[in-house]
Phi, psi and omega in degrees: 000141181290091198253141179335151148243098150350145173308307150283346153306315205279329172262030169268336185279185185285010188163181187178157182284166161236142160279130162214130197310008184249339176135308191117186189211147202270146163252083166300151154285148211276001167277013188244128183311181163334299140226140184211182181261147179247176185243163206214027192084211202277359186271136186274135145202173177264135171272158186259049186311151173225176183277332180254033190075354180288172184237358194082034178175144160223100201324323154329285179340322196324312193297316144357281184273341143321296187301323188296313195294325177282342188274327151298348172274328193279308186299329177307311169320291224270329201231014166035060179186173180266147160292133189266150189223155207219118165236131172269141179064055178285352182057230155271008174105359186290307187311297178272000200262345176276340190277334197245025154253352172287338179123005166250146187302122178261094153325112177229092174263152177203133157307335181267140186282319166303302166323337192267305166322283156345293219274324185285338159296318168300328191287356148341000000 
């Protein structure tokens, strides 16, 4: 379950979007390095601020790769092997870098050369 995020959260937080009719821009704090990691369960990866709000991942996404994740632990039970799993417009990498720590061989495709970049730096 989701609960509000307070008023003091928010303004707590490292950063917030700007909107602009061209798209826009993220305004970080000036403590926060170049780059730097956030966490996933046990997964390390980097965020991507873009002009059009991502951050290069998207925690919505989390329940996804939850479910995904019991079903490769259940298939593995049951066919006593890992699954291949093909995930397309994988992005940065949260997805397929949670399905091959549950135990499946991952396929990770993206049309974007950065996003591909990104995913391959996550995979530490």
């Amino acid at each position: 379950m989701v609960t509000k995020t307070t008023k003091a959260e928010w303004q707590s937080a490292d950063g917030h979007f700007i909107a602009s009719e061209k798209g826009g821009k993220w305004k970080l704090k000036d403590s926060l390095p170049e780059n730097w990691h956030m966490h996933f369960e046990d997964i390390r990866f980097l965020p991507m601020p873009t002009s059009f709000r991502h951050l290069g991942f998207f925690p919505e996404q989390s329940v996804h790769w939850q479910w995904c994740a019991d079903k490769i632990k259940k298939f593995k039970e049951i066919h006593a092997r890992a699954p291949r799993i093909l995930n397309l417009f994988a992005y940065s990498g949260i997805g397929s870098l949670h399905a091959a720590r549950a135990g499946a061989e991952v396929t990770h495709i993206d049309a974007s050369k950065k996003a591909i970049q990104l995913a391959f730096n996550n995979r530490e």
